[in-house]
N, C-alpha and C positions, 0 to 999 in steps of 0.2 A: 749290461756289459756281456753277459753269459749268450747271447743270443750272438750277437755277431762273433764273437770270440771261440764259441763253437761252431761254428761255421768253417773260422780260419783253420781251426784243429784239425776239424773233420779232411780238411784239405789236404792236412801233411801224414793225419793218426793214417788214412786210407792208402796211404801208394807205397807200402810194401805189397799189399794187396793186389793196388793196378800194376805195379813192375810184372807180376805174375802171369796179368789178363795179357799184357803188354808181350809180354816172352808168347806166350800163347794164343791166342786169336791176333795177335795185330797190334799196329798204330793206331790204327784206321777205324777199326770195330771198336775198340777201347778209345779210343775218345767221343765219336758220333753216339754211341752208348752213355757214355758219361754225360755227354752235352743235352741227353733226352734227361736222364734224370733230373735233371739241374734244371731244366726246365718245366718237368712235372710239380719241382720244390718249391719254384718261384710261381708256379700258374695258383697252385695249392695253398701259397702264403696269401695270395689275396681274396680267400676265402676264409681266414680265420679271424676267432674276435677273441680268444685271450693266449696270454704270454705262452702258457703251458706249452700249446699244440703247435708255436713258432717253434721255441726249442726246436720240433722235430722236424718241420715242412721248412724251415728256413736255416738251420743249425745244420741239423743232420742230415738230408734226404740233397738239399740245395750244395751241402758242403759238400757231403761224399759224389755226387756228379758231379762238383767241378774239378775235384782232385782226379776222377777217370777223365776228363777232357784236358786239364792242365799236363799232366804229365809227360803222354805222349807228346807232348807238342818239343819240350827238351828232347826228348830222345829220337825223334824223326831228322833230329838235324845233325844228328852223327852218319846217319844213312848217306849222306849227300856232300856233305863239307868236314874237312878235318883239318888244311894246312888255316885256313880262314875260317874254324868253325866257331871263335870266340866273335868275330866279327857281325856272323851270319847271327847269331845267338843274340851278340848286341842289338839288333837290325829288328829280331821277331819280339823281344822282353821290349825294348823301346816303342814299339808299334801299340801296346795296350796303355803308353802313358799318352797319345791320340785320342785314348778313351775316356783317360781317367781326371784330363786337367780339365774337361770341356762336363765333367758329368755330372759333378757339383753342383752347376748353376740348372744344367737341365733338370735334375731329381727336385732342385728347388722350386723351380717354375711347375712342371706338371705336377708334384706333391700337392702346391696349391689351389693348380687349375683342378685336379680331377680325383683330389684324394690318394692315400696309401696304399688302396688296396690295388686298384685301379693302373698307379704307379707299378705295382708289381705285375700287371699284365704286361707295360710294355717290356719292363727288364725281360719277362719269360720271354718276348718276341724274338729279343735280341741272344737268348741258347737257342728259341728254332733256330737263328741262319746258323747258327753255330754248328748244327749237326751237318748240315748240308757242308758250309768250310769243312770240317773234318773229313768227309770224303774223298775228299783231293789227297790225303796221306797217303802216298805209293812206297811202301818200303822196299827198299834193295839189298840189306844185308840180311842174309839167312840163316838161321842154324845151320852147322854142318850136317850134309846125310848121312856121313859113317856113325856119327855118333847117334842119328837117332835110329837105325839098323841095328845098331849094335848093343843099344839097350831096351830095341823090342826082342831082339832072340834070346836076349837073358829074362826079360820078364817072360818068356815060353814056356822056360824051365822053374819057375814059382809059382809059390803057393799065390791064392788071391791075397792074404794076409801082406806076405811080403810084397808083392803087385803094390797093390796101397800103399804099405809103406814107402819102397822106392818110389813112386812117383809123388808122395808126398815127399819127400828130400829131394827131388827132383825141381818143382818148381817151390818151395821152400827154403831154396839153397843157400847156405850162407858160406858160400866161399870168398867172399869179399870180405868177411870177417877174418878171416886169415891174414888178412895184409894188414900188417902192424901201424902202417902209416896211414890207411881208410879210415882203422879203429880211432887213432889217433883224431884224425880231422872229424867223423862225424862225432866223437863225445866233445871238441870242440864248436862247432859248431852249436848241436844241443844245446851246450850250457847259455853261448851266447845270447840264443832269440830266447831266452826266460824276460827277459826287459826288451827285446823286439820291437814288438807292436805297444806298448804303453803310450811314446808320444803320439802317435799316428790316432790313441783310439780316445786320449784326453785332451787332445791341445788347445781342440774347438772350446772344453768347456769350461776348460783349463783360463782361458785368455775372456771369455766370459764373466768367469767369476775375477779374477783378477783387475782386468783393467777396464770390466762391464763394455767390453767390443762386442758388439752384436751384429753391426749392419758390415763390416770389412771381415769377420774369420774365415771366409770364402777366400781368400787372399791365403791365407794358410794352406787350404789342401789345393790350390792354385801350384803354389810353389813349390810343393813335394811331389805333386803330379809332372810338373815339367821340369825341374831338376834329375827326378828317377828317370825320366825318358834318357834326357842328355848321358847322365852318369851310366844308362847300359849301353848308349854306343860307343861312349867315348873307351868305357870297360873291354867293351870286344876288340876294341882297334887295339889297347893298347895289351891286353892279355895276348892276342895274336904274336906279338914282339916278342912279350918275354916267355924263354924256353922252359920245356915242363913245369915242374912243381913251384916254381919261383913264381907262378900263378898266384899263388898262397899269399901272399907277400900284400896282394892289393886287395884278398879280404882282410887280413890284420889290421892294415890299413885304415879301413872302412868300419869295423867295428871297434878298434880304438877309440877314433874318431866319433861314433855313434856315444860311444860310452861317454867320451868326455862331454858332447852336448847334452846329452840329457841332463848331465848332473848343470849345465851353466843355464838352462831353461826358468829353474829358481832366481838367480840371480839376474834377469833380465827384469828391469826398470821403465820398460818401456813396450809398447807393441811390435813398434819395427827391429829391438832384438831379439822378440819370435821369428819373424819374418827372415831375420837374418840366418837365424838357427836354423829353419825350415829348410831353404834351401841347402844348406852344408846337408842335413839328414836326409834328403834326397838324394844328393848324391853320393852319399855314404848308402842310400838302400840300391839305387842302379848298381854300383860297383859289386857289392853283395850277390845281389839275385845272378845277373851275366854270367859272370867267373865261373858259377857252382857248376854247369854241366860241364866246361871245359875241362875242371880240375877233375871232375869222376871218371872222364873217358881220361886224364890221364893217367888217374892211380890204376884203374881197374880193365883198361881198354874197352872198344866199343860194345862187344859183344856181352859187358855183364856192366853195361852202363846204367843199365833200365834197371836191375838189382840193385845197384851202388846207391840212384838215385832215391828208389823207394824205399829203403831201409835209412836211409838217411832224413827223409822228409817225416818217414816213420816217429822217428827217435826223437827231431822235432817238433813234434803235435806237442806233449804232454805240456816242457816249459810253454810252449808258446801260448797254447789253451790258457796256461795257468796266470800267465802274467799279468792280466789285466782285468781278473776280478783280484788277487792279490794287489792291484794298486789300486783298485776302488774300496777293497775294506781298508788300505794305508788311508786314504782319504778320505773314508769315513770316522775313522779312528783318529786322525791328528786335524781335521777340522781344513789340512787344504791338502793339494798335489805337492806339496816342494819332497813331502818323505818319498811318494810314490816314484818320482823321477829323479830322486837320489838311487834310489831301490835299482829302475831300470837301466841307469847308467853302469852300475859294477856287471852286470855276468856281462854285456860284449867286451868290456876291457880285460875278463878272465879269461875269455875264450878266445880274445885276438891274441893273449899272449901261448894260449896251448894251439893254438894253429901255428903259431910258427916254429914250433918244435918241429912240423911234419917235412922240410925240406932235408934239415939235419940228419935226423931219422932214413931218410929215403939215402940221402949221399954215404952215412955210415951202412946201410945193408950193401950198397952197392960196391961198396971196398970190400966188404965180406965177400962177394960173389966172386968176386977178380982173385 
């Protein structure tokens, strides 16, 4: 579990990092960049023969390049779209579930024909074009000039000491921590994806051991693949409607929702009410993903979106890392999955309910200000 689980961490532990590369060289340079490593990670996993050295070539090296290729790709679309940017959002986050319903059967088939390692040469194929798509990234919104004039003529008059240090507080910035209702929503969030990825990383073996499905579990990441497509366009259509932070409203929603299926996955009797679950927690994961860049361009606006995002995805790694070797020792320890996905279902129900504190929050500052 620790291998692909670190991979997904590495994705979220690294973009406070890329927000930084992202403020500073680019879109463009930071994801083509990112999409080389991830490519190095994957070319380099199909050269390894034990677990140890995946950890690094497929965990760590594969994770941290796709999190500099993922990131950017949220924040380029505030350059371009803003009255329809939930839409646009929905449009690009639904365009990789094209990839994801149809890739199951394909990793099946070439696994077979050509082996794992092999397997991993074509996956690296698929980050080369990757770097190349990343070029096309033309960004339009700029830092203001006065303000970077006006903190080269004061770093004139410092020491190298302080040089350093201002410009480490410079892109280190955490003035998104200042807004009482970001804080709010990202340790919301947080606490939520601790049970996240649990069904998505046990269901297959889950539904294995239980009802001994072997030749139909393909039917499972089938239906979370094309449910998440759907749930992020339908997400942007319908986030575009509703006015600012009431955004919020449709992840509570979603992760409510996420919380209470996990816990009813035990209590299914049958294959087809996996099947059935699966679907609702794809759309409960479209609705999720979508919404998130709308809501940061609108707590933080666009210019400290790429901050907002990465400090947020940041704070995200740890539960999410965590969650899914903690429901493999639940499952090793209690002999099945039903503790493990009792487990997963409470933090999204905790966190949908402290996400919805942040409209409240936002409406009571705005009385204060008047």
């Amino acid at each position: 579990a620790w291998v692909g689980s670190l991979a997904m961490g590495m994705i979220f532990f690294c973009s406070p990092i890329v927000s930084i590369f992202t403020d500073r060289i680019g879109c463009r340079t930071t994801a083509a960049s990112g999409a080389a490593i991830a490519f190095i990670g994957l070319l380099s996993s199909s050269f390894t023969k034990s677990l140890e050295v995946r950890y690094f070539t497929y965990g760590i090296l594969f994770g941290c390049g796709s999190s500099f290729a993922f990131q950017p790709s949220l924040v380029i679309l505030g350059h371009y779209f803003k009255r329809r940017l939930g839409l646009a959002n929905g449009i690009v986050a639904g365009g990789s579930c094209l990839i994801s319903v149809p890739l199951p059967f394909f990793l099946k088939m070439v696994g077979k024909a050509i082996g794992l390692a092999h397997t991993f040469q074509v996956l690296s194929a698929l980050m080369l074009i990757q770097i190349f798509l990343a070029l096309t990234y033309r960004p339009i919104l700029l830092p203001s000039c006065d303000s970077q004039h006006d903190g080269q003529d004061k770093l004139g008059s410092r020491t190298t000491r302080q040089q350093c240090w201002s410009q480490t507080r410079k892109y280190f910035s955490l003035r998104v921590f200042r807004r009482k209702t970001y804080r709010i929503w990202a340790f919301g969030i947080a606490t939520a994806v601790l049970g996240y990825l649990v069904p998505y990383m046990n269901l297959v073996k889950y539904v294995e051991k239980r009802f001994q499905e072997t030749k139909k579990d393909w039917i499972l990441l089938v239906c979370l693949g094309a449910m998440s497509g759907l749930g992020r366009l339908v997400a942007g259509r319908i986030g575009d409607c509703i006015p600012g932070l009431k955004k919020i409203y449709l992840q509570v929603a979603s992760f409510v929702l996420l919380g209470i299926l996990c816990m009813m996955i035990p209590q299914c009797r049958g294959f087809e009410g996996v099947i059935v679950i699966c679907l609702f927690l794809g759309l409960c994961d479209g609705f999720f993903t979508t919404i998130m860049a709308p809501i940061a361009f609108e707590l933080v606006g666009p210019m400290q979106a790429s901050q907002a995002i990465g400090y947020l995805m940041g704070l995200m790694a740890v539960p999410m890392t965590a969650g899914t070797p903690i429901a493999g020792y639940l499952n090793d320890y209690f002999g099945n999955y039903d503790v493990a996905f009792y487990f997963a279902g409470v933090p999204p129900i905790i966190g949908g309910l402290v996400l919805s504190v942040v409209p409240l929050v936002h409406q009571k500052m705005l009385k204060k200000q008047r």
